[in-house]
Residue frames as qw, qx, qy, qz and C-alpha x, y, z in Angstrom:
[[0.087, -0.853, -0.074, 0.510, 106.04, 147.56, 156.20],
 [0.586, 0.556, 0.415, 0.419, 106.92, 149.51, 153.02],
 [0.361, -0.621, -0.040, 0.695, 109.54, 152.25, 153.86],
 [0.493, 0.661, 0.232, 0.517, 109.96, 154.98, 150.88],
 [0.477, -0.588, -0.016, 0.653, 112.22, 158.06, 151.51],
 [0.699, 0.668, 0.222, 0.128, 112.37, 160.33, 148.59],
 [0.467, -0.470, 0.200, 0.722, 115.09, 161.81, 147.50],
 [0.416, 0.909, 0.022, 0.002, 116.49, 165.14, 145.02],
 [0.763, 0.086, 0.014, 0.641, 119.86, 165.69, 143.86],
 [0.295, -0.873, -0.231, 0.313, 121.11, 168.39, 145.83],
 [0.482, 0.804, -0.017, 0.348, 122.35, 171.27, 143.18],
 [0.663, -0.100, -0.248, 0.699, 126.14, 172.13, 144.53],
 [0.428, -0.853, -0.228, 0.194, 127.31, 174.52, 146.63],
 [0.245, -0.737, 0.524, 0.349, 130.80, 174.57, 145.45],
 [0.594, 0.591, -0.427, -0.340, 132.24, 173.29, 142.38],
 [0.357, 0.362, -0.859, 0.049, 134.31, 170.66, 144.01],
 [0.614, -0.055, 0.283, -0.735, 131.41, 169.98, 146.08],
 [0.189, 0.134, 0.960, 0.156, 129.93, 166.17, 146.46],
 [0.666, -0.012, -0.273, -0.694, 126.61, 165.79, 144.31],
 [0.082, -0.191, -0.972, 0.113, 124.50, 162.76, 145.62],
 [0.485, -0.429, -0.505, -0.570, 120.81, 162.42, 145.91],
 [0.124, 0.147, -0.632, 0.750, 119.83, 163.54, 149.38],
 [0.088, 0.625, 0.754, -0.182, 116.09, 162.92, 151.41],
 [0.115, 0.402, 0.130, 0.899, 114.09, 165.46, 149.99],
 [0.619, -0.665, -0.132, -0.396, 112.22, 165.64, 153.39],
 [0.310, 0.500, -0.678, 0.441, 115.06, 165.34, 156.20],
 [0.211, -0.107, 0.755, -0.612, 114.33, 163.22, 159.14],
 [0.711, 0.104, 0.431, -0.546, 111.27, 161.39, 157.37],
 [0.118, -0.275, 0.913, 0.277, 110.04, 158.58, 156.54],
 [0.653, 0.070, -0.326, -0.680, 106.91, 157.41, 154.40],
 [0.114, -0.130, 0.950, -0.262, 105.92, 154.00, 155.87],
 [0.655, -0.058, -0.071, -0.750, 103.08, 151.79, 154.85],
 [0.272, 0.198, -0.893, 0.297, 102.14, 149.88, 157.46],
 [0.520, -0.560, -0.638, -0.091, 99.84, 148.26, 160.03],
 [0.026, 0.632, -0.463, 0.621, 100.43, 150.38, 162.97],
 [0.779, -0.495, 0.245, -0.297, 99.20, 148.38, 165.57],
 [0.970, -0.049, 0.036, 0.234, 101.47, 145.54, 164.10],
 [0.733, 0.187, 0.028, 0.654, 104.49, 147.59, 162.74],
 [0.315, -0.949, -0.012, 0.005, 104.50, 150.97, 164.86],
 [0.483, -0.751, 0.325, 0.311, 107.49, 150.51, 166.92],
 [0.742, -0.128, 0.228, 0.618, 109.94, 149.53, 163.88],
 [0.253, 0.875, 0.185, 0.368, 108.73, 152.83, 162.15],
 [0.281, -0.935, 0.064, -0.209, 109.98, 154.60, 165.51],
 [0.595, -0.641, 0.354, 0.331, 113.09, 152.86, 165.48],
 [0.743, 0.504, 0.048, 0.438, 114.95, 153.58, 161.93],
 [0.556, -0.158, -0.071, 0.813, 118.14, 155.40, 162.09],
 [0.072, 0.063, 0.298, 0.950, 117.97, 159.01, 161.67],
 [0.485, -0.463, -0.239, -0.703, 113.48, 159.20, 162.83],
 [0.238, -0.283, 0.499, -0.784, 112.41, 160.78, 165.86],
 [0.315, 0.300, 0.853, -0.289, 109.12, 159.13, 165.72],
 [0.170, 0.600, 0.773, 0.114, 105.86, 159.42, 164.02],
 [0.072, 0.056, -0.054, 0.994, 104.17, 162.39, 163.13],
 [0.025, -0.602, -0.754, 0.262, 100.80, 163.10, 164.80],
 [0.124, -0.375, 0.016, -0.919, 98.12, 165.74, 164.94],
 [0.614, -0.323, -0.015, -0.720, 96.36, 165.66, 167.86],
 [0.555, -0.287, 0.774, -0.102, 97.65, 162.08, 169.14],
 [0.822, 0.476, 0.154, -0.272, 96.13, 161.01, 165.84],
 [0.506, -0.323, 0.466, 0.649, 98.79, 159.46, 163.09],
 [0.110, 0.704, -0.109, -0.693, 99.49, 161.52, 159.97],
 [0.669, 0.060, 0.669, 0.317, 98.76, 160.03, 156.99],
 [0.006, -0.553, 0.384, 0.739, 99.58, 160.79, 153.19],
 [0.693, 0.543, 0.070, -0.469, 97.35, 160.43, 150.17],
 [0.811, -0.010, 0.486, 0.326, 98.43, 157.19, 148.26],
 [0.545, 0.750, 0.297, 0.228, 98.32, 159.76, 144.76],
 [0.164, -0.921, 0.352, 0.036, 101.19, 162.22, 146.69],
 [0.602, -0.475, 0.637, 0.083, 103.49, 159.26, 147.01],
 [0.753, 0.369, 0.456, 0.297, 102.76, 158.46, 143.40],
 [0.288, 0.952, 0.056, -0.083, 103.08, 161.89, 142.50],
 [0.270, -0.822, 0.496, 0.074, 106.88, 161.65, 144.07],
 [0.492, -0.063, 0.780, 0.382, 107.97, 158.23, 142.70],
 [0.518, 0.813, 0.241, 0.114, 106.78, 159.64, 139.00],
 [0.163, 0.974, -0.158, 0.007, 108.94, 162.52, 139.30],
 [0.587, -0.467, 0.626, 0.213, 112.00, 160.24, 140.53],
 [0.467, 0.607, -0.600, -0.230, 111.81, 158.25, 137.65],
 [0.950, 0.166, -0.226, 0.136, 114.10, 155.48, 136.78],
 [0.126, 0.797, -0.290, 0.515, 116.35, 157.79, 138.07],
 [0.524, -0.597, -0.602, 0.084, 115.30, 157.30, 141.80],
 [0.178, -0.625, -0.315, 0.692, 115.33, 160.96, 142.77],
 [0.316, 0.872, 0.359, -0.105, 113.72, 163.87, 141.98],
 [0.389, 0.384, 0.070, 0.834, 116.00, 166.81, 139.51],
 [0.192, -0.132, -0.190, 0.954, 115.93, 170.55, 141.21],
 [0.296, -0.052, -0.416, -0.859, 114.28, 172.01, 138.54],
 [0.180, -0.258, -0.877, -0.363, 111.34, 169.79, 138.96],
 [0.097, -0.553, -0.607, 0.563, 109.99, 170.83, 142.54],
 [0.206, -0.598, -0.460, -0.624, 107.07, 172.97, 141.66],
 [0.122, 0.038, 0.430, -0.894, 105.66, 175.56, 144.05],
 [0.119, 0.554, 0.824, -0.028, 101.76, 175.15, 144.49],
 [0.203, 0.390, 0.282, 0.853, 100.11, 177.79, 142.92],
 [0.069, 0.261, 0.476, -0.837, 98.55, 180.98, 144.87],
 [0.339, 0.749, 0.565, -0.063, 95.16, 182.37, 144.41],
 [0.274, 0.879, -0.007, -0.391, 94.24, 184.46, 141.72],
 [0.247, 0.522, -0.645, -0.501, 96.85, 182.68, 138.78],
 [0.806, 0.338, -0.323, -0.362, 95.81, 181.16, 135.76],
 [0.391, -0.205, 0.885, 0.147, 96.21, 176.61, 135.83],
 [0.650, 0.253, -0.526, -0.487, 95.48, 174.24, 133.49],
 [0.869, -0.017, 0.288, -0.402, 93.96, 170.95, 134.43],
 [0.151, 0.530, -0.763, -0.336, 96.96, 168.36, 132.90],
 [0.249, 0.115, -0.943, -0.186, 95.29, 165.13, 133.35],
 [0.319, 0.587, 0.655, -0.353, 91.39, 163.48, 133.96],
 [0.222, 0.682, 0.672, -0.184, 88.45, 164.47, 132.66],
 [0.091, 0.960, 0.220, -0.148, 88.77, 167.85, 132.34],
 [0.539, -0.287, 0.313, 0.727, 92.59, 167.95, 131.13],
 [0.241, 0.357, 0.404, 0.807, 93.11, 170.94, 128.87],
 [0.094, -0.841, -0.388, -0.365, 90.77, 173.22, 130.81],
 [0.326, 0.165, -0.268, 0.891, 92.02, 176.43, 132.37],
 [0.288, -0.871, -0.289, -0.271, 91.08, 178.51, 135.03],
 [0.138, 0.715, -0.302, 0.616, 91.87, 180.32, 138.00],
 [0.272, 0.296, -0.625, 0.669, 93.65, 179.42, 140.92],
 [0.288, -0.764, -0.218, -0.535, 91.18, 179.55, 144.00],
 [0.383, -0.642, 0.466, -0.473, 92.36, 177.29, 147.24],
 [0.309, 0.197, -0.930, 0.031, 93.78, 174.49, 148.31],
 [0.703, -0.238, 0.072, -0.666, 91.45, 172.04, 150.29],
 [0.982, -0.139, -0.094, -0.088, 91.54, 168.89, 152.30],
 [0.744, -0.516, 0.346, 0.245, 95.23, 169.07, 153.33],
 [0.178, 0.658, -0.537, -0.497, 96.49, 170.29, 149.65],
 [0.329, -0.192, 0.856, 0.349, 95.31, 167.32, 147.84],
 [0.280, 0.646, 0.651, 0.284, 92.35, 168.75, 146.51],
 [0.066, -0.298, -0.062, 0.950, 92.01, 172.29, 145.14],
 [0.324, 0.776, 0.488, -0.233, 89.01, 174.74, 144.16],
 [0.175, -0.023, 0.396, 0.901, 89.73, 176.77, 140.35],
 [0.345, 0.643, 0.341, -0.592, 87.09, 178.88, 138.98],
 [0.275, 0.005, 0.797, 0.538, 86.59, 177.52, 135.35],
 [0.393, 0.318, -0.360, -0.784, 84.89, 178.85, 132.20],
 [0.098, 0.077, -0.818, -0.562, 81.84, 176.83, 130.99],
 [0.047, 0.662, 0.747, 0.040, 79.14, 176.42, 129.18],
 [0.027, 0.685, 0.176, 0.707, 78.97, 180.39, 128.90],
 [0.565, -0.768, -0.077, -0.290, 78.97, 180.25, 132.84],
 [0.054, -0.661, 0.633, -0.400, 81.75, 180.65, 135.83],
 [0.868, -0.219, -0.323, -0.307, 81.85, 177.49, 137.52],
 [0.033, -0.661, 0.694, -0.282, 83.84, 176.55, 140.86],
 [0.963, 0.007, -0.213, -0.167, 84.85, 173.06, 140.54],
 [0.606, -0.639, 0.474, 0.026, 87.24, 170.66, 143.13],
 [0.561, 0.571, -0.585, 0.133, 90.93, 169.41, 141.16],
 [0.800, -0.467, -0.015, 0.377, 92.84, 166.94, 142.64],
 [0.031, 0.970, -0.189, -0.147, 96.23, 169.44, 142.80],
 [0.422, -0.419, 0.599, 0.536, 98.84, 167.21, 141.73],
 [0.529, 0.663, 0.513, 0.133, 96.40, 167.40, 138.34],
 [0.105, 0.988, 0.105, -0.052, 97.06, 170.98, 137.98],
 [0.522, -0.005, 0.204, 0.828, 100.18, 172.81, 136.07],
 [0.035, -0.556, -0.132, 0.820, 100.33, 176.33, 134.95],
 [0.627, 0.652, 0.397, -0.158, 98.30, 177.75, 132.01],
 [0.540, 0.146, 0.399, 0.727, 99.95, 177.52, 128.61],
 [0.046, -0.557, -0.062, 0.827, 100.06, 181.49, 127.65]]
């Protein structure tokens, strides 16, 4: 099994306040594992209820999310404040940061597939064209 927890460094409250790098998801835990073999030690770490399901089903997370989150950590090994990005709504302008198509802008349409792919509506060729992004690809357009 292959626990990961991320963590962010939690911006103070109070000047004399502790700073430390705290989960940035409370009460979970990323685990890649066999479940039939390594279930139950998932459901016993300190500090997780249990699994998370939908439907009795188990929940699982896109290997390219879990890179996305150990990138942003760094060498560091947690994420800065500032970094956390909001996903963008429909109808505002992204830009395509990396693949294929890096450097191309468009608009914003919908996430899709559980927010790890999204639909933009992209100039080219002289034609509108709605094409599928993975969304941790995608940053805002440069003005």
């Amino acid at each position: 099994m292959v626990p990961y927890v991320p963590l962010y460094l939690e911006p103070r409250w109070h000047r004399r306040a502790p700073r430390g790098p705290v989960p940035l998801f409370p009460g979970y835990l990323f685990a890649r594992c066999v479940p039939a073999e390594q279930l139950a030690a998932v459901r016993y770490c300190p500090g997780v209820a249990g699994p998370v399901t939908f439907g009795g089903r188990l929940a699982t997370v896109g290997a390219g999310v879990i890179d996305a989150l150990r990138e942003l950590e760094g060498e560091r090994g947690y994420v800065e404040p500032r970094e956390i990005v909001r996903a963008p709504r429909a109808g505002e302008r992204v830009r395509v940061l990396r693949g294929p198509l890096k450097g191309l802008e468009g608009v914003f349409e919908k996430p899709l597939r559980g927010g790890e792919r999204a639909m933009i509506l992209v100039e080219f060729l002289r034609s509108r064209r709605t094409i599928e992004v993975d969304m941790l690809s995608l940053g805002p357009a440069s003005r």
